[in-house]
C-alpha positions in Angstrom: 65.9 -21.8 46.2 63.4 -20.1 44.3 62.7 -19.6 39.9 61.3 -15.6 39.2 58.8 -15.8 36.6 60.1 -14.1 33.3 56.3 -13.1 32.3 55.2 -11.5 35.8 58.2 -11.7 37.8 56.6 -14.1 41.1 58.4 -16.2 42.6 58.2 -19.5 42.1 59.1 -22.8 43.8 62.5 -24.5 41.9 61.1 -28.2 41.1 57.9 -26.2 39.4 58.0 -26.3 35.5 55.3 -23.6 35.3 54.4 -20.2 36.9 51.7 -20.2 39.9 50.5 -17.3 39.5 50.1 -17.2 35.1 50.7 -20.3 33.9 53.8 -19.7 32.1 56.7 -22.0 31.5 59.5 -21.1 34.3 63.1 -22.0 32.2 61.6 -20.8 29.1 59.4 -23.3 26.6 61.8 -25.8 26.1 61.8 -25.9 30.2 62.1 -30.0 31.3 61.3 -32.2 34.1 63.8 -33.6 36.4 65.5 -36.2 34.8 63.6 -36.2 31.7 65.4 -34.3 28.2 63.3 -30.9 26.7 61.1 -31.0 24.2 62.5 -30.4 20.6 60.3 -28.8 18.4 60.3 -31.0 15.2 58.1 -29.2 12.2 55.0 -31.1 10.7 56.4 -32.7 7.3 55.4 -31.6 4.1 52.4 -32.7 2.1 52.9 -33.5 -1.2 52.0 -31.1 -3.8 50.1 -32.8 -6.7 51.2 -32.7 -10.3 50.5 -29.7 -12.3 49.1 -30.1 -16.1 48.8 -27.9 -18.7 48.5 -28.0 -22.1 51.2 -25.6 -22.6 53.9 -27.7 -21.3 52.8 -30.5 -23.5 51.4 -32.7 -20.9 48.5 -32.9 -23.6 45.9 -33.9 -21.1 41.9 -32.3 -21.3 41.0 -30.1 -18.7 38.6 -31.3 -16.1 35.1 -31.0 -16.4 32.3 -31.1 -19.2 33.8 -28.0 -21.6 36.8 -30.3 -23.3 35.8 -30.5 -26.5 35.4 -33.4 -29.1 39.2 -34.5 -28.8 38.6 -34.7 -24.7 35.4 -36.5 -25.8 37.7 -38.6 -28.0 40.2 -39.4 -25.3 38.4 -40.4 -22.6 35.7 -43.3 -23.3 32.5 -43.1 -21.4 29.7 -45.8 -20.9 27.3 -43.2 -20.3 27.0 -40.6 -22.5 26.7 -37.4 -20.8 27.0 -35.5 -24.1 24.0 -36.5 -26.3 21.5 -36.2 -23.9 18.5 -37.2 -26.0 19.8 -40.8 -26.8 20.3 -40.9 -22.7 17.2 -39.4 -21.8 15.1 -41.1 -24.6 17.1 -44.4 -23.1 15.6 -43.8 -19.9 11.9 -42.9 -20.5 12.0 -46.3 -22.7 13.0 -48.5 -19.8 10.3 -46.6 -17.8 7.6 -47.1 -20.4 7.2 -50.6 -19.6 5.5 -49.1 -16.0 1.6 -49.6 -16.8 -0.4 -46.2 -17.6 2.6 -45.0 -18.1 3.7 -46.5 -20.9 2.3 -45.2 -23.7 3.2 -41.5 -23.5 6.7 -42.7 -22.2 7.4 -44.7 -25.3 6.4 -42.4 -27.9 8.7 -39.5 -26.1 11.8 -42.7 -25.8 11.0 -42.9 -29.8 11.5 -39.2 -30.5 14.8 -38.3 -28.5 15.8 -41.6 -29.2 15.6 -40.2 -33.2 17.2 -36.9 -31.9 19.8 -38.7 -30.3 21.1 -40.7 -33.3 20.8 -37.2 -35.4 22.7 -35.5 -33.1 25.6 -38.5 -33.5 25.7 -38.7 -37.0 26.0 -34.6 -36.8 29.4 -35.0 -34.7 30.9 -38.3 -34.7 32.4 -37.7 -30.8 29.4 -37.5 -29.3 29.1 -41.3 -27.8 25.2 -42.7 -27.3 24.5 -44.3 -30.7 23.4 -47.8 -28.8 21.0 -45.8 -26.1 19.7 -43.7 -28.9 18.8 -47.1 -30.8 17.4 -49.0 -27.6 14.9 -45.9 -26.9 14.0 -46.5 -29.9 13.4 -50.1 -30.2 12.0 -50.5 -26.9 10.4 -47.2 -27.1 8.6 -48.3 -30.3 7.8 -52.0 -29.1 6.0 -51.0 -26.0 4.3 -47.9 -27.4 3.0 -50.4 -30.0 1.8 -53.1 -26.7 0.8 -50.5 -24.9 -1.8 -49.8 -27.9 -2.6 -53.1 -28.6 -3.3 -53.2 -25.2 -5.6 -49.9 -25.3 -7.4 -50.8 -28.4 -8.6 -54.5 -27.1 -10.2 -52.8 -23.5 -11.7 -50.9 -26.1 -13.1 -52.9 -28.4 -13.9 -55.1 -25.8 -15.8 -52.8 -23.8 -18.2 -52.1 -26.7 
């Protein structure tokens, strides 16, 4: 006994589970082996959609990214503060001043923002960086005033 292929209409031997001549399935695609059951097709599950928030529905929760505000500022604490970026500049450049050579212009720059910074937090009380405004200026101010201790004795000491 023979199977006719559905697709091309050859003939086909009856144990064979696919066409010879194009490949396709003989008894249809749910076609099985002797003595084995067809395949079911079982659909891919699901993926969980995630929640949606929106002020309007009272969920009452900032939207993401920089543009929230001073109550998103308020809400959400940061260590670093992304939004007086003086204080966190003028932080910076005053842990770099203590590099030699380098010191000296980078200090009195970590004393200026570090001035801006604190200006720019008494101006809006939700912009965080009061503490890195006042440690570029501390150690902005301490090692510009090394660095010219330093300057002044090669100087004098060259003459």
């Amino acid at each position: 006994m023979s199977q006719t292929c559905s697709a091309c209409g050859s003939a086909s031997d009856q144990s064979a589970r696919f066409c010879t001549e194009c490949g396709k399935p003989l008894a249809g695609e749910a076609a099985a082996a002797p003595g084995f059951p067809a395949p079911s097709v079982v659909p891919p599950p699901a993926r969980p959609q995630p929640p949606v928030y929106s002020a309007a529905a009272g969920h009452g929760r900032p939207s993401p990214g920089y543009g929230g505000g001073a109550a998103a500022r308020k809400e959400a604490p940061a260590l670093i503060p992304y939004h007086n970026q003086p204080a966190l500049i003028g932080y910076y450049l005053s842990v770099f001043s203590l590099i030699p050579c380098l010191g000296l212009p980078l200090g009195i720059a970590a004393v200026v923002l570090g001035v801006l910074g604190l200006r720019k937090q008494r101006r809006d009380p939700g912009v965080k960086g009061k503490g890195h405004a006042w440690t570029a200026i501390v150690l902005g101010g301490s090692t510009t005033l090394v660095w010219c201790a330093l300057l002044g004795v090669l100087i004098f000491a060259g003459m």
